[in-house]
C-alpha positions as CSV (number, residue, x, y, z in Angstrom):
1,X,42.6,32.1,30.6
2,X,44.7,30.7,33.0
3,X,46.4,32.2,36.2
4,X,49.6,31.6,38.6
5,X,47.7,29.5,41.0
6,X,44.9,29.0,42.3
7,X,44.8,30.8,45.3
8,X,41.9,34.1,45.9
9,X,44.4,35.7,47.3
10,X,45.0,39.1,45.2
11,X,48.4,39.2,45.9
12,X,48.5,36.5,43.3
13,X,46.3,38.1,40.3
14,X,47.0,37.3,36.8
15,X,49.6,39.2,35.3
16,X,47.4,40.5,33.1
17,X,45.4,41.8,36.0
18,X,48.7,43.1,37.6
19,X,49.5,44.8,33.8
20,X,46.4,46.7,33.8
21,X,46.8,48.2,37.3
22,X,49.9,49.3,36.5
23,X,48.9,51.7,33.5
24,X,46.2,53.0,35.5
25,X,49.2,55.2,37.4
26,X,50.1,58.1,34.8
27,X,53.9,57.7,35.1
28,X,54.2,60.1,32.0
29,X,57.3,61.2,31.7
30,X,57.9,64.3,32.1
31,X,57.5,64.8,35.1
32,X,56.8,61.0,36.2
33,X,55.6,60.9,39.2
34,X,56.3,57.2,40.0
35,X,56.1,57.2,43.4
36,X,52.1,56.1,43.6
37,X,53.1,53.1,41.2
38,X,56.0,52.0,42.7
39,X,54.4,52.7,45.9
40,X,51.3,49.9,44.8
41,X,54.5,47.7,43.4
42,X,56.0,47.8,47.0
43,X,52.8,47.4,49.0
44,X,52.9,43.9,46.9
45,X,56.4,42.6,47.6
46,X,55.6,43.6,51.0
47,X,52.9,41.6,51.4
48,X,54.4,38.5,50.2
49,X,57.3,38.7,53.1
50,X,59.7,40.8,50.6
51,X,62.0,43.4,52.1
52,X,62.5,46.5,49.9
53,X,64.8,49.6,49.7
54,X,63.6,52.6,47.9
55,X,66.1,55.0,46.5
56,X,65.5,58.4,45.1
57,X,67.0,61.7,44.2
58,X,63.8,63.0,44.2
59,X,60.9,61.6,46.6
60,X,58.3,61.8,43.9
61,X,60.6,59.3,41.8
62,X,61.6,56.4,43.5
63,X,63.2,53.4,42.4
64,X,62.2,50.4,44.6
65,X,65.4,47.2,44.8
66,X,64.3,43.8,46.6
67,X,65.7,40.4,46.5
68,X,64.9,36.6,46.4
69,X,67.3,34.7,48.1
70,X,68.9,31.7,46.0
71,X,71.2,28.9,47.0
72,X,74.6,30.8,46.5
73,X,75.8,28.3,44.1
74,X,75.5,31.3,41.2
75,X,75.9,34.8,41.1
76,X,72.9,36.7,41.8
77,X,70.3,37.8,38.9
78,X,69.2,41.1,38.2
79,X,65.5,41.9,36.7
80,X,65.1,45.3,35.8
81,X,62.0,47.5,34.6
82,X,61.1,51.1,33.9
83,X,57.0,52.6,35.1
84,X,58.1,55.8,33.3
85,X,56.0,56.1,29.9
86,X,55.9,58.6,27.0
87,X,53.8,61.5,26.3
88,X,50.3,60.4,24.9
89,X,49.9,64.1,23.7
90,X,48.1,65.0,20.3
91,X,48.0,61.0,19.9
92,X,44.0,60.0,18.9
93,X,43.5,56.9,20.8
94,X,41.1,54.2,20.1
95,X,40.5,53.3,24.2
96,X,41.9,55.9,27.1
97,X,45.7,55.5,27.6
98,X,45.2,54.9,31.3
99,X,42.9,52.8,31.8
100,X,44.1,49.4,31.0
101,X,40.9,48.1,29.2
102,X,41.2,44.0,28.1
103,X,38.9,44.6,24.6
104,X,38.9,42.4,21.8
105,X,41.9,40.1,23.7
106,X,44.3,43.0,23.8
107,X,45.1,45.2,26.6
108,X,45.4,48.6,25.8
109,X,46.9,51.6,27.1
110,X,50.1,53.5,27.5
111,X,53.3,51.2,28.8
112,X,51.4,48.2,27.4
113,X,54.7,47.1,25.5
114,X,57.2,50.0,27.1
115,X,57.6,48.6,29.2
116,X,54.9,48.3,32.3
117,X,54.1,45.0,29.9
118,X,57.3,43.7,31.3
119,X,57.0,45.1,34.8
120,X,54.3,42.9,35.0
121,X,55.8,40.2,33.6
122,X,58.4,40.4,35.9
123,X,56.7,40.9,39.3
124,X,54.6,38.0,38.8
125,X,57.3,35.9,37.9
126,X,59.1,37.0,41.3
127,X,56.2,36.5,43.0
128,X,55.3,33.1,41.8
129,X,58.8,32.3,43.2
130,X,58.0,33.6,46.4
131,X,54.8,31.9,46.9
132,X,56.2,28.6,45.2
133,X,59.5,28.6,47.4
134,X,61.5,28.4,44.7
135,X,65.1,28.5,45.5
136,X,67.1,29.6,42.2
137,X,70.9,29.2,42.1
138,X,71.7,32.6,42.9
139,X,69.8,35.6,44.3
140,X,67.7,37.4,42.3
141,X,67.2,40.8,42.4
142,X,64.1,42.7,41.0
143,X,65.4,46.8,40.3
144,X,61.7,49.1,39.6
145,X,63.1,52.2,37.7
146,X,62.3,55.8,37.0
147,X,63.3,57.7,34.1
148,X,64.2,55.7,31.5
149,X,62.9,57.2,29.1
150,X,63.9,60.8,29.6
151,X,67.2,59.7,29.9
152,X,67.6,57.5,33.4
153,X,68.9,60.4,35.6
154,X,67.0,59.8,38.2
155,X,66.3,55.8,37.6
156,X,69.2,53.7,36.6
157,X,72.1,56.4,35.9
158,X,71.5,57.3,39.8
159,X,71.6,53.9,40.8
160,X,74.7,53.1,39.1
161,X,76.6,55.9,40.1
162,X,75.4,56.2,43.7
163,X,74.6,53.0,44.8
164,X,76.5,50.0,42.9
165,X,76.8,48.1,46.1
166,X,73.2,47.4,45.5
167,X,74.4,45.1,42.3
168,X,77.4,44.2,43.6
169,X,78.2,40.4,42.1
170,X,75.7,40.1,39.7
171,X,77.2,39.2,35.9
172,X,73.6,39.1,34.1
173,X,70.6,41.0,34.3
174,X,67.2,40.2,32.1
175,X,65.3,43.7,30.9
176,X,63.9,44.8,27.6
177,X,63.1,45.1,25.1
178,X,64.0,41.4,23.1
179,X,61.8,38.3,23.2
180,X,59.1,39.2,20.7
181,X,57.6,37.4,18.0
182,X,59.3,38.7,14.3
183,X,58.0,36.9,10.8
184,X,60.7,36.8,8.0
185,X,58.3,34.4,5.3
186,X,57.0,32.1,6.6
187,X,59.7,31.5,9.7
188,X,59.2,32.5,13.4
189,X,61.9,34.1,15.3
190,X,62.3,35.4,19.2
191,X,65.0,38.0,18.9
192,X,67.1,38.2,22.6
193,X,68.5,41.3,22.9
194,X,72.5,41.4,23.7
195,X,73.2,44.9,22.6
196,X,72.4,47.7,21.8
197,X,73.0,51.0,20.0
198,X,74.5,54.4,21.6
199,X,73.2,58.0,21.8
200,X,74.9,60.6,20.6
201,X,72.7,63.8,20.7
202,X,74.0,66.9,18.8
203,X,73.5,70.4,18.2
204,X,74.1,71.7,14.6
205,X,74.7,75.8,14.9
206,X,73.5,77.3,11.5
207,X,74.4,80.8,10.9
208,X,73.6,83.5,8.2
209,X,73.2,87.5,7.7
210,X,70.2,88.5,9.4
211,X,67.9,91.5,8.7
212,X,64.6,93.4,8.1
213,X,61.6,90.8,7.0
214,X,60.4,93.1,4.7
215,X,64.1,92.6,2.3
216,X,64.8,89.1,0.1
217,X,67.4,86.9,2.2
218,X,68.8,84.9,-0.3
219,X,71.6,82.1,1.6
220,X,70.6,83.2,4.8
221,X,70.5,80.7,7.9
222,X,67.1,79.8,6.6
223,X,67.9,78.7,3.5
224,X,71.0,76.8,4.9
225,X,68.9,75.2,6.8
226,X,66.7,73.5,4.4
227,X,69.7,72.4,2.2
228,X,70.9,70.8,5.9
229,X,67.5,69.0,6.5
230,X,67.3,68.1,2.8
231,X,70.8,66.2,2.8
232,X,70.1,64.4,5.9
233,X,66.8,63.2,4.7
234,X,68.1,61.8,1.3
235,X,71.0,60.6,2.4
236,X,72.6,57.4,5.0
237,X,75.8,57.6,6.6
238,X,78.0,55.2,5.5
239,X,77.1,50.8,6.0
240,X,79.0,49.1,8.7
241,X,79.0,45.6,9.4
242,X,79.9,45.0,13.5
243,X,80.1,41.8,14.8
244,X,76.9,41.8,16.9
245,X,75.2,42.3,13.3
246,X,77.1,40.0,11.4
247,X,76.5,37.2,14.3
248,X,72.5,38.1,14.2
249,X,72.2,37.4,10.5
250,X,74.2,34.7,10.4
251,X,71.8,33.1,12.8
252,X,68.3,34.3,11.2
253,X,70.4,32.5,7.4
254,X,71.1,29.4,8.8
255,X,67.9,29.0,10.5
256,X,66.1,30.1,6.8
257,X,65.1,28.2,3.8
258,X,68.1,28.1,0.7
259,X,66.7,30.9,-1.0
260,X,65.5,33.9,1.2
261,X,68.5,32.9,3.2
262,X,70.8,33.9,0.6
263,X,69.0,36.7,0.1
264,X,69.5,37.9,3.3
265,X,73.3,37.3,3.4
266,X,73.8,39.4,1.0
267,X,73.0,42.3,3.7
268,X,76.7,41.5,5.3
269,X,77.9,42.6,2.0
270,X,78.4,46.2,2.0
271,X,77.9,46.8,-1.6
272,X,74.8,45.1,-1.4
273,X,73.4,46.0,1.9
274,X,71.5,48.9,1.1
275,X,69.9,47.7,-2.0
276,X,68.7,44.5,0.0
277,X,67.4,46.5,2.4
278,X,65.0,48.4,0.3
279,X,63.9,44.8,-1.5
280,X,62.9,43.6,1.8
281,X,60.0,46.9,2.3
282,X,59.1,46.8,5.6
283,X,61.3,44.8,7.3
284,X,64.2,46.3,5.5
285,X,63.2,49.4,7.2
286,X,63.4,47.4,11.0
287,X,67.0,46.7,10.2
288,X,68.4,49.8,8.7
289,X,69.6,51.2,11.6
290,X,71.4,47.7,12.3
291,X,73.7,48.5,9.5
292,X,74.0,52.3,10.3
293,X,74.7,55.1,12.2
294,X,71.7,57.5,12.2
295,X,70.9,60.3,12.6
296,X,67.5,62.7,12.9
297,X,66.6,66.5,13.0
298,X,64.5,66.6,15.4
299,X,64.2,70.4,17.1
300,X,64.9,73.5,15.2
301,X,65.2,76.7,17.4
302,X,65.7,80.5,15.2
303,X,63.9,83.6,15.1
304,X,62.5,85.9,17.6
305,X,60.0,87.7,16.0
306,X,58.1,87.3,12.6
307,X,59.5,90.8,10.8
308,X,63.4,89.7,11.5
309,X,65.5,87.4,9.4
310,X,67.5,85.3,12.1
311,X,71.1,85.0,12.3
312,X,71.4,81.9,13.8
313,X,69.3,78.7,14.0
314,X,70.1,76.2,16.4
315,X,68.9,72.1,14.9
316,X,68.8,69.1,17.6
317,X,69.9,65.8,16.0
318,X,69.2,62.9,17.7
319,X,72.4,60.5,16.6
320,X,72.7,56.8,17.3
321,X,75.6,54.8,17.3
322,X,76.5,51.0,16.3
323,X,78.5,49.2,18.8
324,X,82.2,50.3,18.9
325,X,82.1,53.6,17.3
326,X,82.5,57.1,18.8
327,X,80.9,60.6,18.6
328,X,83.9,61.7,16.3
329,X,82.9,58.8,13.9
330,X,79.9,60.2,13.5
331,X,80.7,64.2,13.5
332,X,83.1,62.7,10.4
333,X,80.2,60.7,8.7
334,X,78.0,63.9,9.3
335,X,80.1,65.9,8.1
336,X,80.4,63.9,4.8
337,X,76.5,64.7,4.0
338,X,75.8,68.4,5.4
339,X,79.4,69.8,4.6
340,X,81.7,72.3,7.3
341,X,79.9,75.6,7.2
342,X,77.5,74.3,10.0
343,X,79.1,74.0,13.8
344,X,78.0,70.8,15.4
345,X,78.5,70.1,19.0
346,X,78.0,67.2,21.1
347,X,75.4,67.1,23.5
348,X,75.3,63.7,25.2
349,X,77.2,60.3,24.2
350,X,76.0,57.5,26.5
351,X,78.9,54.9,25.7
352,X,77.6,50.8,25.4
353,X,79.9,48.1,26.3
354,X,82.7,47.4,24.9
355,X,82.3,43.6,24.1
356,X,79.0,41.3,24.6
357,X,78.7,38.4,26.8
358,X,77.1,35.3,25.5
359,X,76.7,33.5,28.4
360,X,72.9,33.1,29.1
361,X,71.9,34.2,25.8
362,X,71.7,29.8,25.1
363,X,69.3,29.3,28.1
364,X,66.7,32.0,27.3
365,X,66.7,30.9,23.7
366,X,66.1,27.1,24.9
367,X,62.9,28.8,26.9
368,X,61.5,30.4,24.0
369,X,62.1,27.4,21.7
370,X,60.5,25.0,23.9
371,X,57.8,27.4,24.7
372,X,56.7,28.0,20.9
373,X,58.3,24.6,19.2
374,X,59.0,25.6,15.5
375,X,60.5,29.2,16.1
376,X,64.0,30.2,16.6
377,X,65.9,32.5,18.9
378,X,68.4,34.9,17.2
379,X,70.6,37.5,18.9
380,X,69.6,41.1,18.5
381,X,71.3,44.4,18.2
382,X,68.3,46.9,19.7
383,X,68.3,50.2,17.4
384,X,67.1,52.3,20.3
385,X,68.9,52.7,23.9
386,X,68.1,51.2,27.7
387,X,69.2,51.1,31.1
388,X,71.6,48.5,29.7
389,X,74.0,51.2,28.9
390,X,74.7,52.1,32.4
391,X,74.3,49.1,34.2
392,X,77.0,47.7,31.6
393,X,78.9,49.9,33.5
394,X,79.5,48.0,36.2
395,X,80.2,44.8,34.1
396,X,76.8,43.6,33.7
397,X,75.7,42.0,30.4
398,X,72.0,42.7,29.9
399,X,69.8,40.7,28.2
400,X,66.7,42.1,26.4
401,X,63.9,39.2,27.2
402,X,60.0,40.5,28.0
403,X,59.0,37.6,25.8
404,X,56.0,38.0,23.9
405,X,54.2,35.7,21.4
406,X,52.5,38.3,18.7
407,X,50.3,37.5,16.0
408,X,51.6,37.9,12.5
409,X,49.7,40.5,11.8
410,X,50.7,42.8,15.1
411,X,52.6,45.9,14.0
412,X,55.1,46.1,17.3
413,X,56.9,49.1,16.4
414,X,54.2,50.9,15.1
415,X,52.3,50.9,18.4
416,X,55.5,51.7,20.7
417,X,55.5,55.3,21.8
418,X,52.2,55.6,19.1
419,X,48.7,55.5,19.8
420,X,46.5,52.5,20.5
421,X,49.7,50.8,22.0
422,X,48.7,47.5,23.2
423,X,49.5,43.6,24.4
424,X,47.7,40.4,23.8
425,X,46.6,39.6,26.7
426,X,47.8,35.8,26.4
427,X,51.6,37.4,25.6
428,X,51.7,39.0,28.6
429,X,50.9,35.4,30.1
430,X,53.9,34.1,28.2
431,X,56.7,36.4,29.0
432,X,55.6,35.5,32.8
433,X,55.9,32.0,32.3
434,X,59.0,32.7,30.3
435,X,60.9,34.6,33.1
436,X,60.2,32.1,35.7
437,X,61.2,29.9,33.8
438,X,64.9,31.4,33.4
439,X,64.9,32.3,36.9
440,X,64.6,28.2,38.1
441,X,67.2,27.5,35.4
442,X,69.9,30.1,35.2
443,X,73.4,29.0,36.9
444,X,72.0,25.1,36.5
């Protein structure tokens, strides 16, 4: 296994190394408690002749800015990570979630892939910079988050809002979640993500005659309930083909063999999209929230006490939008599938940008393809959310890339936010190599 350099100094560990130190902190989220990881990320940076800011809106969870100086002939870079992780609870794991163990060439444990693998990935590309006095075109500028994934309130949301002098002049940023390894037959692709999908929580109001437990309810809230739950889960809202979807597909045909390719055209085919979908099994079911809006019951809320038939029932729905469509768009789809009796209300919309800019994405996917000769880099619209949303805000175009090469046989998004989540250990080795890579060439 190789490392950065040669030197004993362990400033300069192998990312790997750095990785596993980094998911020793429990930065589960809630509550976080960042500060004694981005405290050990600091003390790093520091020692390397780095000069950081911390920021918080709450001591215990900081987020930690620095910068690498570059020639000026480019705009400055951003690099952007997350130490927040998800809940392990009621989740049998194979090793301990927090103790970064390298078994079987694998390290395991919680933030392995979201997204301390990245973190890691990143900080020792930065500091290989450092301690290689490289001078990139522009500055770069490493951003350490909190709270991504409860939201970003206190991470990049807060940054953004409070402090956008701190990004002032940068056009791209690198951060997750694109650059792994995908299979379609017997082709290799590194999907870079350029966009992504928007939330739109909602609250569904259900409402019926309540009463005494011990009296039939027939068509109470109860029972509208299950007719509700029962129409979301056999039915989609409506296919849409955006242009960030229709520009990924095209890429994935034309880099396919004559017959799957056509195959998969036929997916920017409404009539046909849904019935490809299902033909491709599991992989069908990776992009069927590229062609949808979606939505998910996921908290129901009625009832106070066992003997009395409850009058109300309140259902969370976690909604997510494609690129260029608004909460009314989906209240309207929704509507379609669970009829008007039921009140829904929004709860949060966190708007994307309004257009995608291309200008990097050529670079990073030269990186990957000279990395792994044979594979192709394809453009990626990410089903889930990021920080991207809000740093898009301020006119930065974000580009998902913790690069990662997987085995065929690794289940990536079975593992994320599951049990046993783990990274080959040499992938964590090639994102790093990746990133520093992109930092020497972009604004060449």
């Amino acid at each position: 296994m190789s490392t950065l350099n040669t030197r004993n100094d362990p400033l300069y560990m192998h990312p790997a190394e750095l990785l596993q130190n980094l998911i020793r902190f429990d930065t589960t989220n809630p509550p976080g408690n960042e500060a004694e990881c981005v405290s050990y990320i600091k003390n790093l940076l520091t020692k390397a002749g780095f000069e950081t800011t911390e920021i918080a809106k709450d001591p215990n969870r900081p987020n930690l800015i620095t910068r690498l100086k570059g020639r000026g002939t480019a705009p400055p870079l951003l690099l952007y990570g997350h130490v927040d992780v998800v809940t392990t609870a009621n989740q049998k794991w194979t090793h301990p979630p927090f103790e970064g163990k390298v078994i079987d060439g694998y390290i395991w444990g919680r933030g392995a892939l979201d997204m301390k693998g990245g973190v890691a990935m990143m900080l020792a590309a930065f500091l290989r910079a450092k301690d290689e006095d490289l001078s990139p075109a522009g500055d770069v500028i490493l951003a350490i988050l909190c709270d991504e994934e409860a939201g970003g309130d206190y991470g990049a949301k807060y940054l953004v809002d409070n402090y956008p002098e701190q990004f002032e002049g940068i056009k791209y940023a690198i951060g997750e979640f694109g650059g792994a390894t995908i299979y379609l037959g017997k082709s290799k692709f590194y999907p870079i993500q350029i966009a992504e999908k928007q939330i739109c929580l909602m609250r569904a109001t259900i409402r019926g005659p309540g009463g005494h437990g011990s009296r039939p309810m027939h068509g109470g809230a109860m029972a509208k309930l299950a007719r509700v739950l029962q129409q979301l889960d056999k039915h989609q809202l409506p296919v849409h083909i955006t242009p960030v979807t229709r520009q990924m597909f095209e890429f994935v045909v034309s880099a396919l063999p004559l017959t799957p390719g056509l195959v998969l055209r036929q997916l920017l085919n409404p009539a046909l999209t849904d019935t490809v979908l299902e033909l491709l099994g599991e992989n069908g079911r990776n992009f069927e929230p590229l062609f949808h809006n979606t939505v998910n019951a996921t908290i129901v809320r009625g009832g106070e006490k066992i003997n009395v038939i409850p009058s109300e029932i309140i259902l969370g729905m976690d909604g997510r939008l494609l690129p260029g469509f608004s909460p009314d768009d989906m209240m309207s789809e929704l509507r379609q599938i669970i009829g008007h009796e039921v009140e829904l209300e929004l709860v949060r919309h966190d708007p994307g940008p309004a257009k995608v800019d291309m200008g990097l994405f050529n670079t990073l996917a030269e990186i990957l393809e000279e990395a792994d000769p044979g594979s192709k880099s394809l453009p990626l619209l990410l089903p889930g959310v990021t920080d991207a949303r809000f740093f898009s805000q301020l006119g930065i175009q974000t580009y998902g890339f913790t690069p990662m090469q997987l085995p065929k046989d690794f289940k990536f998004f079975e593992v994320i936010h599951a049990a046993d989540e783990r990274i080959p250990v040499d992938a964590v080795e090639f994102g790093t190599n990746a990133i520093y890579n992109a930092l020497q060439r972009f604004g060449e």
